[in-house]
KOLTOR-289864 format. One line per field, with one value per residue (C-alpha): residue in one letter; y, z, x. Coordinates in steps of 0.25 Angstrom, whole numbers. Layout:
// residues N
code = [A;...]
v = [Y;...]
w = [Z;...]
u = [X;...]
// end
This chain:
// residues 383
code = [X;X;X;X;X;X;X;X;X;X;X;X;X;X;X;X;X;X;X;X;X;X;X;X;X;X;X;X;X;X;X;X;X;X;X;X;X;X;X;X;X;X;X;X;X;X;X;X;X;X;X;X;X;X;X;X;X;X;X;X;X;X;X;X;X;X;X;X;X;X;X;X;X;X;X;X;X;X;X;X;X;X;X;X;X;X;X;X;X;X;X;X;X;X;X;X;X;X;X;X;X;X;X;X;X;X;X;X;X;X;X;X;X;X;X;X;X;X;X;X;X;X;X;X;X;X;X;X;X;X;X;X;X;X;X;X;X;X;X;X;X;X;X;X;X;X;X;X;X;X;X;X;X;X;X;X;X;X;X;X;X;X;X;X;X;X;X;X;X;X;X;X;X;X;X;X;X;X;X;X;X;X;X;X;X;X;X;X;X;X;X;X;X;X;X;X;X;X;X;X;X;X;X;X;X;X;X;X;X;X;X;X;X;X;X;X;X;X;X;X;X;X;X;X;X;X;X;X;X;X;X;X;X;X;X;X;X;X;X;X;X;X;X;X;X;X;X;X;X;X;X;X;X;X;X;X;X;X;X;X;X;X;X;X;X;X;X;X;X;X;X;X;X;X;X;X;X;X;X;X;X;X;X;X;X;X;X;X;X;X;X;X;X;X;X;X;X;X;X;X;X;X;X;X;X;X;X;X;X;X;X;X;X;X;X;X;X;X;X;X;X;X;X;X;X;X;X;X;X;X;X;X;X;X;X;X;X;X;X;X;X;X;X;X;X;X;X;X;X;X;X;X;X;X;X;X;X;X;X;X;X;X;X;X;X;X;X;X;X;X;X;X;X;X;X;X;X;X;X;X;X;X;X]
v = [0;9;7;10;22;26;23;31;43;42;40;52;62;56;62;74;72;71;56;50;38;25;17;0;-11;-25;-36;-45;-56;-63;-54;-53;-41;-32;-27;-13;-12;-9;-4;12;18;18;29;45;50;53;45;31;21;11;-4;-15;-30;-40;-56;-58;-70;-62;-48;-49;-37;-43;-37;-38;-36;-32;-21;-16;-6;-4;-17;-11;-15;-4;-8;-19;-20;-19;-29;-20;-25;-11;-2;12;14;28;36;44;40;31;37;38;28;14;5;-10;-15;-29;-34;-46;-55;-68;-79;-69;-68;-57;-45;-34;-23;-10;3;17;22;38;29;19;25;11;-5;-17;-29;-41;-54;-68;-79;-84;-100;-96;-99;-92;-102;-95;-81;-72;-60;-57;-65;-57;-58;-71;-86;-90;-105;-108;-125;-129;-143;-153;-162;-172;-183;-197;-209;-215;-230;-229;-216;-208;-196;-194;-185;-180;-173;-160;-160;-170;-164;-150;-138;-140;-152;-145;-134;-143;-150;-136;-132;-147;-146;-129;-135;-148;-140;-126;-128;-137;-130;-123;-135;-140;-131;-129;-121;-113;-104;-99;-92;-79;-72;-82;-95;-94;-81;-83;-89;-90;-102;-103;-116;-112;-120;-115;-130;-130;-126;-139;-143;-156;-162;-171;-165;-161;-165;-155;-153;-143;-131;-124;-110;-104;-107;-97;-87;-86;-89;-80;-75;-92;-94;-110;-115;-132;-141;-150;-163;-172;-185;-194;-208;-219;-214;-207;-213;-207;-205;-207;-204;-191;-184;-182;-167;-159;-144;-134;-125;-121;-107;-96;-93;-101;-113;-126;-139;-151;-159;-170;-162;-174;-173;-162;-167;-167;-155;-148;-151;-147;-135;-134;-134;-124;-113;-114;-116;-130;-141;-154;-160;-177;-183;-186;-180;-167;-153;-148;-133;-124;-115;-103;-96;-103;-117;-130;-137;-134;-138;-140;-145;-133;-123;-132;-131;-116;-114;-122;-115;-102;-108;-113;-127;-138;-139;-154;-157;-152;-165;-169;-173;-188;-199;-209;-219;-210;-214;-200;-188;-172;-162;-156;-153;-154;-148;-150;-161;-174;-176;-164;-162;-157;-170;-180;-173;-181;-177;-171;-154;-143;-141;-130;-128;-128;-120;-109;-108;-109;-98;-88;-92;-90;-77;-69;-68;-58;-63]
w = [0;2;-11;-16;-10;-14;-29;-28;-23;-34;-43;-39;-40;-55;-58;-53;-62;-75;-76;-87;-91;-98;-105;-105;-111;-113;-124;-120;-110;-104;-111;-106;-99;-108;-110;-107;-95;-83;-77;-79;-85;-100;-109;-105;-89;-83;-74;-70;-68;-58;-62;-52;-52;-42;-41;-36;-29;-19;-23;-30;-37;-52;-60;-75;-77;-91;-91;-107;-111;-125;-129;-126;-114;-103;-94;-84;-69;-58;-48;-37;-49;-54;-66;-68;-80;-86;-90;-100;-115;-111;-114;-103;-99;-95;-97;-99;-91;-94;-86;-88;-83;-87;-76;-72;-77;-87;-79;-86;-81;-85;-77;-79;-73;-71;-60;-55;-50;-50;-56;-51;-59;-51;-58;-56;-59;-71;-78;-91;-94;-108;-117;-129;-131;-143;-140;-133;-133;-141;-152;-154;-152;-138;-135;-120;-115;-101;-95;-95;-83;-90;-101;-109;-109;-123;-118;-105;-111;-100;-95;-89;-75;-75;-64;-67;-80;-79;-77;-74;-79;-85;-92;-98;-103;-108;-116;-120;-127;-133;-139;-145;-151;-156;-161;-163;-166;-179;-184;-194;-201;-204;-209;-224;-230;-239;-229;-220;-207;-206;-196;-186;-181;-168;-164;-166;-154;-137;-131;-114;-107;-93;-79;-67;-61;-58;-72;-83;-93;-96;-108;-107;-103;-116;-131;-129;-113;-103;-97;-86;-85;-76;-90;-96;-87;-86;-100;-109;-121;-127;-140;-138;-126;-127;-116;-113;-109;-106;-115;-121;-117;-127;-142;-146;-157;-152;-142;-132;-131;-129;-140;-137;-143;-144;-148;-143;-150;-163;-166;-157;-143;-132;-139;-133;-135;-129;-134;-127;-126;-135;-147;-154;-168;-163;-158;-171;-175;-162;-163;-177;-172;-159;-164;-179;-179;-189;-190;-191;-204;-200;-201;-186;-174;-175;-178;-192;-197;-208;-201;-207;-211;-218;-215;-216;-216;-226;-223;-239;-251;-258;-247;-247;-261;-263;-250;-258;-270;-263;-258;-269;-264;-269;-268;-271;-258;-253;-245;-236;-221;-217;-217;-226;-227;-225;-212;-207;-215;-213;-221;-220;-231;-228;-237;-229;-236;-227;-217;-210;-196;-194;-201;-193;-183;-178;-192;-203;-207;-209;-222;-230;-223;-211;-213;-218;-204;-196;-203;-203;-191;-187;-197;-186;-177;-184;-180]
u = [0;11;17;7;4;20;15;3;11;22;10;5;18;20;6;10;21;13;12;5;-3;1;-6;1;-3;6;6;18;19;32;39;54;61;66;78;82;70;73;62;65;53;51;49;50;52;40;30;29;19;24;22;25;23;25;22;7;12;24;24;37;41;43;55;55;40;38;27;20;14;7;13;28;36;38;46;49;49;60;67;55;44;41;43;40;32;35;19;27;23;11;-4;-14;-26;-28;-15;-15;0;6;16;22;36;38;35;23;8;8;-1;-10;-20;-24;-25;-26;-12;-16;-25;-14;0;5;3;4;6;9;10;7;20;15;17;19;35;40;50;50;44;46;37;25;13;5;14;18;11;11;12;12;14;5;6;-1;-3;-9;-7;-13;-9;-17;-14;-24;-32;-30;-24;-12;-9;4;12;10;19;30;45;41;41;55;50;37;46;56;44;39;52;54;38;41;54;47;33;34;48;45;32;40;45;30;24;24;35;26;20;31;31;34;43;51;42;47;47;32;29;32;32;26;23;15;20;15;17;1;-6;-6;-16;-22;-19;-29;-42;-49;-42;-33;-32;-36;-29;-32;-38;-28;-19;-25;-27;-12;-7;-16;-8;-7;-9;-8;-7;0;-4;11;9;21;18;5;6;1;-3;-13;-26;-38;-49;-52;-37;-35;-25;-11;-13;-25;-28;-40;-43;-37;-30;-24;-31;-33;-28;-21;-17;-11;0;12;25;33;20;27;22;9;8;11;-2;-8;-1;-9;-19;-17;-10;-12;-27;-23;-34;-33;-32;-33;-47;-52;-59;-55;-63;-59;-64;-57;-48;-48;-40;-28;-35;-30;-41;-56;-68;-70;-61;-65;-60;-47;-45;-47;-38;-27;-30;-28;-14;-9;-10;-13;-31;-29;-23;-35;-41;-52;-49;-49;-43;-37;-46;-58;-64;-63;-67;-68;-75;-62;-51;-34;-26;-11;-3;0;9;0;3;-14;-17;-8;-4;12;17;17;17;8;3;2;-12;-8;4;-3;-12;2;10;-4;-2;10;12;5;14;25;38]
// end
């Protein structure tokens, strides 16, 4: 209480001063200290706004919180957890503040700061562990890993409880890396050559798992698993979320065994998917399916619809045809979904050319189809 009376009262004196308004507002999240920050204010002398974050949990003082304003970093806090944010060169009226420091939530709010002398932003230690980041998360694809506490073994057709997930946190980011390297690594490689990526693949995306040692998914509830609320609450900026778990016991034919990996729903979003750690083949196609919006091109029991744009499946010859006309591909290969000897058949049409990963899903490539939708895809991002 006393400090903040000592606040209110330097608060004061600067208004006397001429202090002016500023208006903040903050896009970025995990983003590292920043060289040439020390904490001095930023921009032209004048009056300051002090900012001061602690943990929630003890009352720390942070050092190193990033803090944004209008998308620009403005400074970063001190070993006593506070920066003094210079008024000068911001306009006047109610100001959206981010702060954010790896290893803590990221916290915003917005006040009008002719009213408030001074900000608190504590933070809440935060599960979500960076691996690989190449900007913020609004401008790249944000990939974040959860554990599953659970398996199948197909041979009893029953689930599996596990130990929390078995080895550790250094065993589950272990497996991370091994899965980017083994998935995201190879994508490049199987897709066609005739519609390339722009800009550096990499660079387009950041890789997170989340371990708090009490939040994990479970694999096996649901075809592609359950994940718990208090997930997203935290971890809000995912474009795909990948449910880990450590291995599938016994091989996979179908029901009423449940599916080594599974996807729900397709596109950017709230999207997630499940997957064994060592099914990296595999989990290209889910991957298809959950960041790319790719639908499948096998015959079986699984939802098909013509995913506009740039499909890669048509729910007529004709619109397959004339999409391969439009191409300069070959409308012949245009051919309807089933199987070889008939049994099953879609009112569906493929175009991709066989070994197709969407169609079998441990091999094979993405076709031109398919490769058309990934790099769209992918293009977005300008890097």
């Amino acid at each position: 209480m006393q400090r903040e009376k000592v606040l209110t009262m330097i608060m004061l004196i600067l208004f006397c001063c001429g202090g002016l308004c500023i208006i903040l507002s903050a896009f970025s999240f995990l983003a590292g200290r920043p060289e040439g920050f020390t904490g001095e204010q930023r921009g032209p002398p004048g009056a300051t706004i002090p900012l001061v974050t602690r943990d929630v949990q003890n009352q720390t003082p942070l050092r190193g919180v990033n803090y944004y304003i209008n998308g620009q970093l403005a400074g970063t806090s001190l070993e006593n957890g506070s920066f003094a944010l210079s008024a000068a060169g911001y306009p006047s009226g109610t100001v959206t503040i981010r702060a954010v420091k790896e290893g803590y939530q990221e916290k915003t709010i917005q006040a009008d700061l002719t009213t408030n002398p001074s900000l608190e932003l504590d933070l809440h230690v935060s599960g979500i562990i960076p691996l690989l980041i190449n900007g913020p998360p609004e401008s790249e694809i944000d990939i974040v890993f959860l554990p599953s506490t659970t398996s199948f073994n197909s041979t009893t057709n029953t689930k599996v409880l596990l130990n929390g997930y078995p080895g550790g946190q250094q065993k589950f980011e272990g497996d991370v890396l091994q899965f980017i390297n083994q998935t995201f690594g190879v994508y490049p490689s199987k897709i066609s050559q005739d519609s390339p990526i722009t800009g550096n693949y990499s660079d387009k995306f950041n890789f997170y798992y989340y371990w708090d040692g009490q939040t994990y998914a479970d694999a096996f509830d649901g075809c592609a698993g359950k994940i718990p609320d208090s997930y997203w609450q935290k971890v809000t900026f995912s474009d795909l979320t990948i449910i880990l778990y450590p291995e599938y016991y016994g091989r996979y034919v179908s029901a009423p065994s449940q599916p080594i990996g599974c996807t729900n729903p397709n596109g950017l979003g709230r999207v997630y998917l499940k997957i064994a750690a060592n099914e990296h083949y595999l989990a290209l196609h889910e991957i298809g399916h959950g960041l790319y919006g790719l639908v499948d091109t096998y015959c079986g029991d699984t939802y098909y619809f013509e995913n506009d744009p740039d499909t890669n499946v048509w729910s007529s010859d004709k619109k397959c045809q004339a999409a391969a006309t439009a191409r300069n591909w070959s409308a012949d290969s245009c051919r309807r979904i089933q199987d070889s000897g008939s049994s099953c058949q879609k009112e569906f049409w493929r175009w991709d050319p066989d070994p197709d990963i969407m169609k079998e899903g441990y091999y094979g490539t993405f076709g031109d189809a398919a490769t058309t939708r990934i790099v769209t895809t992918l293009n977005r991002i300008p890097r």
